[in-house]
ChimeraX commands (.cxc) that place a marker at each C-alpha (Angstrom):
marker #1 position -24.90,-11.73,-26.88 radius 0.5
marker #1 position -25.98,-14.74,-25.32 radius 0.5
marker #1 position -29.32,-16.24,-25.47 radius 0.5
marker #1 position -29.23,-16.36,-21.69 radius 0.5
marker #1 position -28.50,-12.41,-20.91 radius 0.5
marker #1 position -31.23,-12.05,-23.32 radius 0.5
marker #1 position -33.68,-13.99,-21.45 radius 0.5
marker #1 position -32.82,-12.09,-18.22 radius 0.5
marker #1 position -32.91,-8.35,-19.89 radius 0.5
marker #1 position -36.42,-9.25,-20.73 radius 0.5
marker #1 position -37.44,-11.08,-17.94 radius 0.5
marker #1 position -36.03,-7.79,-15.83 radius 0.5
marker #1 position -37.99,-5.32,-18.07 radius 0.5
marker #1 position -41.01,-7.56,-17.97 radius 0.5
marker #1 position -40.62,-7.19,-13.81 radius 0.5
marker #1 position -40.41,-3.44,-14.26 radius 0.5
marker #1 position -43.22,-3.04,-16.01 radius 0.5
marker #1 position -45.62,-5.28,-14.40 radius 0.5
marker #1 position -44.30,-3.93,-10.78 radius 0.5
marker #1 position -44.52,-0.35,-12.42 radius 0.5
marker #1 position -48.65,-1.24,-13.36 radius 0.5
marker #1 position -49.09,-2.58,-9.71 radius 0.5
marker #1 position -47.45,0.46,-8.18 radius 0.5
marker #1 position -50.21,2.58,-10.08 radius 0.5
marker #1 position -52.89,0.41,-9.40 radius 0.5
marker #1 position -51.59,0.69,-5.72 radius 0.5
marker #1 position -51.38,4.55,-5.99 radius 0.5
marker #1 position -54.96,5.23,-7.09 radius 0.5
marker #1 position -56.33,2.94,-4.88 radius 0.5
marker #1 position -55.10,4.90,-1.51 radius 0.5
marker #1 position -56.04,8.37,-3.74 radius 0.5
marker #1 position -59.33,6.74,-3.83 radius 0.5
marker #1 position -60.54,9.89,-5.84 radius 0.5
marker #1 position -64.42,9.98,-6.03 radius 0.5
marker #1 position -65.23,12.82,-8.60 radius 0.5
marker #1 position -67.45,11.69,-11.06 radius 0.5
marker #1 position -66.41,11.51,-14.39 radius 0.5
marker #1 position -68.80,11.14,-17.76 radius 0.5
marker #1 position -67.97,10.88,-21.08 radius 0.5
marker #1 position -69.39,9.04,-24.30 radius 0.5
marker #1 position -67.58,6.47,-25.40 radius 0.5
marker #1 position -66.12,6.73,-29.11 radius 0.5
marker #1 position -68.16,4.54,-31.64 radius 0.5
marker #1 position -66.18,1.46,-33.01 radius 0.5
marker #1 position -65.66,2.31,-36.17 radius 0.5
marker #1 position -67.25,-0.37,-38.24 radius 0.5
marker #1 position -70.62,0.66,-36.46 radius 0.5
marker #1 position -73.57,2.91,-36.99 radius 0.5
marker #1 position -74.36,2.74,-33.55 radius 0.5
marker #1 position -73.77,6.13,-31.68 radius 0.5
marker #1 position -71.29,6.40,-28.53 radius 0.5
marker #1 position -72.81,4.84,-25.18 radius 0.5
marker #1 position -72.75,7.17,-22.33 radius 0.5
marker #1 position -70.16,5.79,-19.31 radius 0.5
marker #1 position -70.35,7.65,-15.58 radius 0.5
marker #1 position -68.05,6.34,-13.70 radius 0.5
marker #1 position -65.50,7.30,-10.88 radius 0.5
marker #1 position -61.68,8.97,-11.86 radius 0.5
marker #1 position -60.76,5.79,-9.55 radius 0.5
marker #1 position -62.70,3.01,-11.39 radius 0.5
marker #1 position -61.75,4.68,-14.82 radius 0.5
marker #1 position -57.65,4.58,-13.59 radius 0.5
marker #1 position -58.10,0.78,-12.15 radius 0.5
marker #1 position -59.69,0.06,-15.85 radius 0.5
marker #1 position -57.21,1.28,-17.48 radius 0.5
marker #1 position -54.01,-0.32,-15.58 radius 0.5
marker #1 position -56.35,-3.75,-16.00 radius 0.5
marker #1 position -56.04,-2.70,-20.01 radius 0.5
marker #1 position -52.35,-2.28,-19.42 radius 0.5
marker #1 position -51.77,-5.56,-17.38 radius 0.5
marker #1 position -53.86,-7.33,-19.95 radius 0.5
marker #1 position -51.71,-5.76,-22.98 radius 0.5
marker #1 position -48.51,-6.84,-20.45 radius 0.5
marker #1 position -49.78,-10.22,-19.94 radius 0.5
marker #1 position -50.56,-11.09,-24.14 radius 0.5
marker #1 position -47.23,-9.87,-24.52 radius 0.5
marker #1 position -45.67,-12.35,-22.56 radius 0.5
marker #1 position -47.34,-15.13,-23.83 radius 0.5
marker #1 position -46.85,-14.26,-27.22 radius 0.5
marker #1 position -43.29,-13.85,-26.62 radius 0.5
marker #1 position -43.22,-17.28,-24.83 radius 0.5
marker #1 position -44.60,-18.79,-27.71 radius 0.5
marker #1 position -42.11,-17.31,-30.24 radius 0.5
marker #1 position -39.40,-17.82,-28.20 radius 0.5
marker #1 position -39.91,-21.45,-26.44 radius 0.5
marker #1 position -41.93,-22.87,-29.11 radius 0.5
marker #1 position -40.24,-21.35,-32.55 radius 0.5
marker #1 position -36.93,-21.02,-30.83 radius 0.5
marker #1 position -36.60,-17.53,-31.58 radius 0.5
marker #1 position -34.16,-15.09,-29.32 radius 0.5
marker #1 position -34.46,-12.24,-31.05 radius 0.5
marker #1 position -37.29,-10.81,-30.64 radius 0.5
marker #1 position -36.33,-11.23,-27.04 radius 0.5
marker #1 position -33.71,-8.65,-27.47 radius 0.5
marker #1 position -35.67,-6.40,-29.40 radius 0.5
marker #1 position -38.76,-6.50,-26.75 radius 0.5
marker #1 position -36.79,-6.31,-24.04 radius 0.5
marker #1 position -35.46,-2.40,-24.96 radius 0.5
marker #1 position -39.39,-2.05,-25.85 radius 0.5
marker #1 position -41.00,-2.52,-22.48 radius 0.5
marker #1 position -38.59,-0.82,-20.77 radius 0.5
marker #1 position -39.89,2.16,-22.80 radius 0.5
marker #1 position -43.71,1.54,-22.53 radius 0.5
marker #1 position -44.08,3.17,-18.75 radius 0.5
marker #1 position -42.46,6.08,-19.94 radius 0.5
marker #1 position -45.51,6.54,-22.37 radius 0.5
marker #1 position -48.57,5.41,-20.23 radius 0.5
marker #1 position -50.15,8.42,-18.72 radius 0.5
marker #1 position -51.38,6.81,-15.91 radius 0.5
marker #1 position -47.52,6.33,-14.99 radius 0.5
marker #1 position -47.02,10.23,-15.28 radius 0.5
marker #1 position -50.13,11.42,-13.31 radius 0.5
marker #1 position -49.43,8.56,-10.39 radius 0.5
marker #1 position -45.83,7.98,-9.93 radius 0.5
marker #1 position -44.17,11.20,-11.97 radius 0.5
marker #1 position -46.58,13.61,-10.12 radius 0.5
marker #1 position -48.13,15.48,-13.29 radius 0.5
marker #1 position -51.13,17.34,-13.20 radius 0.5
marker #1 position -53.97,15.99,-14.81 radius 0.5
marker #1 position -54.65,18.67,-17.43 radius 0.5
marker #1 position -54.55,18.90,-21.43 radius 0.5
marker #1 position -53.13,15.52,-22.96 radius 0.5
marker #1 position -53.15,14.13,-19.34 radius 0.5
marker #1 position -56.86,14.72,-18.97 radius 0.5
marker #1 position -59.31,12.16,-18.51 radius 0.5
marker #1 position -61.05,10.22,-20.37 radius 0.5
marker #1 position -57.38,9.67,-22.32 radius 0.5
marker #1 position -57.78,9.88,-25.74 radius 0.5
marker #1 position -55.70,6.70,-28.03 radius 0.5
marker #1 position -53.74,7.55,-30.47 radius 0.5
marker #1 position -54.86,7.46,-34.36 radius 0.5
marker #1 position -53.40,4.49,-36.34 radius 0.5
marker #1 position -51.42,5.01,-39.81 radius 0.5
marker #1 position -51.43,8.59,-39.43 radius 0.5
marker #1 position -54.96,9.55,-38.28 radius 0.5
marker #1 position -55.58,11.94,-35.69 radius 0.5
marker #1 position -56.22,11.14,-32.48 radius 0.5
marker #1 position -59.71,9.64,-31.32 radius 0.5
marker #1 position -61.43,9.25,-27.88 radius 0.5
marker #1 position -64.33,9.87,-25.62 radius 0.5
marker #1 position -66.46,12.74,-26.45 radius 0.5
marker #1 position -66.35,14.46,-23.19 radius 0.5
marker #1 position -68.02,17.96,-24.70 radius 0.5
marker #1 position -71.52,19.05,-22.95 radius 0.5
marker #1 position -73.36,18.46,-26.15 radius 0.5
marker #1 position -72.61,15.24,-26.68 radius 0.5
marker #1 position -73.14,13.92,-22.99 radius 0.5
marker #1 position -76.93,15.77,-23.81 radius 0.5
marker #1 position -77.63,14.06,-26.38 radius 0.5
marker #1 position -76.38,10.53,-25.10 radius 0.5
marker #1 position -78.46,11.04,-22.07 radius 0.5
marker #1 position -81.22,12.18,-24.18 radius 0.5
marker #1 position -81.02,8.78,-26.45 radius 0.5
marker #1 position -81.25,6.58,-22.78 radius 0.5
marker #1 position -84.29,8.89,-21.92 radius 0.5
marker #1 position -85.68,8.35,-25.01 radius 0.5
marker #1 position -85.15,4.33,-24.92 radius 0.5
marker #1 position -86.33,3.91,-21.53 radius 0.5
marker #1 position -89.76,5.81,-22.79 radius 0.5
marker #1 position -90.17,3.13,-25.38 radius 0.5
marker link #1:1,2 radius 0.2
marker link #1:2,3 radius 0.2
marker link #1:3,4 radius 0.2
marker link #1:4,5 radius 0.2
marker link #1:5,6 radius 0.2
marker link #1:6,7 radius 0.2
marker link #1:7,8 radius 0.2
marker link #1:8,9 radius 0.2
marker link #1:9,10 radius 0.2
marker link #1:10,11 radius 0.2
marker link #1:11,12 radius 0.2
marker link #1:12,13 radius 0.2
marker link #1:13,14 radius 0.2
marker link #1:14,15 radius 0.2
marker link #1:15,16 radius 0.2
marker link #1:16,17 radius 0.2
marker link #1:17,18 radius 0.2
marker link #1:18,19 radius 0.2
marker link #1:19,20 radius 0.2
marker link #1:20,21 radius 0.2
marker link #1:21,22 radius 0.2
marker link #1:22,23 radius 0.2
marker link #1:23,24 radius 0.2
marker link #1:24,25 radius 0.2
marker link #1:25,26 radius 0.2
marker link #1:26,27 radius 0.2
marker link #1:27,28 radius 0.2
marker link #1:28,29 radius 0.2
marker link #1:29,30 radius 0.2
marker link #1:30,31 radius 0.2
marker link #1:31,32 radius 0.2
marker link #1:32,33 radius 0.2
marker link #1:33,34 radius 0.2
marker link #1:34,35 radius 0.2
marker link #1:35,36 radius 0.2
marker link #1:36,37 radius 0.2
marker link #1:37,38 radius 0.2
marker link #1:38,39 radius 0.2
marker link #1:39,40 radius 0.2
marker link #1:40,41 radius 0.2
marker link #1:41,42 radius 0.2
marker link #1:42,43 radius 0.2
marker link #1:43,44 radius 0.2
marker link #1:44,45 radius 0.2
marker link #1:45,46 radius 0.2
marker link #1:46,47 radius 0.2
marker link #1:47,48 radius 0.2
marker link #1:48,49 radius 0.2
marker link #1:49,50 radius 0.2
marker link #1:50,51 radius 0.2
marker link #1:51,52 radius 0.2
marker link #1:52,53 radius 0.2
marker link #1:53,54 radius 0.2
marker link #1:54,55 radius 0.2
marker link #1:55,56 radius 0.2
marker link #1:56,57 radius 0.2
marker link #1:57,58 radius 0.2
marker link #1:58,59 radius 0.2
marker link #1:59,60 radius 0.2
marker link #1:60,61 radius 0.2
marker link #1:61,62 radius 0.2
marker link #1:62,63 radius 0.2
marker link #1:63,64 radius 0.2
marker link #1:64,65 radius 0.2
marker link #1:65,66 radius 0.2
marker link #1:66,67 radius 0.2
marker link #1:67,68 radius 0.2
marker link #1:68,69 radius 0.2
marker link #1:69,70 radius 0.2
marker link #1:70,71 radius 0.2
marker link #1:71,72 radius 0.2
marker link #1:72,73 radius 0.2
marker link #1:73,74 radius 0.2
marker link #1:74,75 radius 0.2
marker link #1:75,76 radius 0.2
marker link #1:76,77 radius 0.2
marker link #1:77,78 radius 0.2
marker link #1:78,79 radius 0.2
marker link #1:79,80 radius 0.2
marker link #1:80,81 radius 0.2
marker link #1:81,82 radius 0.2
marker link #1:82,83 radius 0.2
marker link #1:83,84 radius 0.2
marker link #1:84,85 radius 0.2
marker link #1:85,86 radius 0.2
marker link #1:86,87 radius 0.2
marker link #1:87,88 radius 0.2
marker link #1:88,89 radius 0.2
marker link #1:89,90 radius 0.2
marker link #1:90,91 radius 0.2
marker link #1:91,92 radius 0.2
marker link #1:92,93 radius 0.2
marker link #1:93,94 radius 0.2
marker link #1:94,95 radius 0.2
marker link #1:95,96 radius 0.2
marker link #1:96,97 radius 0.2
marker link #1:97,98 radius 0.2
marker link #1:98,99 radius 0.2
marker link #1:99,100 radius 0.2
marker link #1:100,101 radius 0.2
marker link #1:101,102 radius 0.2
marker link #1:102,103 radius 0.2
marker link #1:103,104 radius 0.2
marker link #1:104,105 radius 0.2
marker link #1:105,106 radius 0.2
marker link #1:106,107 radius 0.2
marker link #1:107,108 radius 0.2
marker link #1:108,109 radius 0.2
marker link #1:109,110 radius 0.2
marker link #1:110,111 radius 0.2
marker link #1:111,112 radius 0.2
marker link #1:112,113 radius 0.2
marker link #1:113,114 radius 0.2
marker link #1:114,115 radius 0.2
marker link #1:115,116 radius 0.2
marker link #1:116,117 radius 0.2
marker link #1:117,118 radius 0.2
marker link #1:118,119 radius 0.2
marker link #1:119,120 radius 0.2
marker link #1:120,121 radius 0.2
marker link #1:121,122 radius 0.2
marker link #1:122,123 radius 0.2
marker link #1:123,124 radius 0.2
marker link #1:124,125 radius 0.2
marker link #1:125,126 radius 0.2
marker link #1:126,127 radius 0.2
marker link #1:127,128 radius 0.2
marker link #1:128,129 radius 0.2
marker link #1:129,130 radius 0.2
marker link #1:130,131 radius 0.2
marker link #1:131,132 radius 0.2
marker link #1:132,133 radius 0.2
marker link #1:133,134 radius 0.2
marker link #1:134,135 radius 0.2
marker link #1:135,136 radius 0.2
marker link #1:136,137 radius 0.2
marker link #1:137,138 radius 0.2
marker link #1:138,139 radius 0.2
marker link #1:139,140 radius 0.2
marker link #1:140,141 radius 0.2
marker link #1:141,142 radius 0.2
marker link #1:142,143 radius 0.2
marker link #1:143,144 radius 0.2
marker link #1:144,145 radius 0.2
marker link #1:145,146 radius 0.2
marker link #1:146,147 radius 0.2
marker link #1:147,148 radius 0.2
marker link #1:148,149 radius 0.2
marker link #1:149,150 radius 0.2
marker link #1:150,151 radius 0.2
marker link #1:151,152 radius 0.2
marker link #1:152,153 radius 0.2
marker link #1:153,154 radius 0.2
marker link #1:154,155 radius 0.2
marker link #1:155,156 radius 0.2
marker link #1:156,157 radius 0.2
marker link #1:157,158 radius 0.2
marker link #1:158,159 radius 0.2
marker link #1:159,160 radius 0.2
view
């Protein structure tokens, strides 16, 4: 194949994928839903800090995470721009290009806004990221309990 279909596949799935993001961002902008939603935040895991507590909107928590999405679009790119017009490598071209044209198909923020699923078990909010090498899935605690005792650990500070 020729370095210069190659460069158009991925330029094309690139397109799709960015448009697709926009297209969400778009979406839950004219929802413009207002229900609050709170959660506490998973602890990074190198830290013996507990979870902050987030309240936030189901809009501003969508519009954060197609930012996280553009962003993760965006390095992509530029990585790829390096590799390819710096080190003069095309294949990785090929190999991304069949990649992104995948990634929309994964994002739930793609099924809930554009494929019209309901918001409920693995689609409910705060989404929770997969595990890495084979460890279960983390996320937000969004339990009663732990929103208690997050609020109860800002009480407590702000008494101090």
């Amino acid at each position: 194949m020729s370095p210069c279909v190659v460069r158009i596949a991925y330029v094309v799935a690139q397109v799709v994928v960015i448009g697709t993001y926009y297209f969400v961002s778009l979406k839950v902008k004219a929802k413009n839903d207002q229900s609050v939603l709170k959660y506490v935040e998973a602890p990074s895991p190198f830290s013996q800090e507990p979870g902050q507590l987030v309240t936030t909107t189901v809009r501003d928590y969508d519009l954060t995470e197609t930012s996280k999405l553009l962003r993760a679009a965006y390095m992509g790119i530029a990585m790829m721009a390096f590799m390819h017009l710096y080190l003069k490598y095309t294949q990785p071209l090929f190999i991304q290009a069949l990649m992104t044209s995948k990634n929309p198909h994964d994002v739930k923020l793609v099924a809930i806004h554009v494929l019209g699923k309901s918001p409920e078990g693995d689609l409910k909010r705060p989404f929770k990221s997969p595990g890495m090498f084979w460890s279960p899935p983390s996320g937000p605690a969004t339990d009663a309990a732990s929103i208690a005792e997050a609020e109860k650990r800002i009480g407590s500070k702000k008494d101090e």
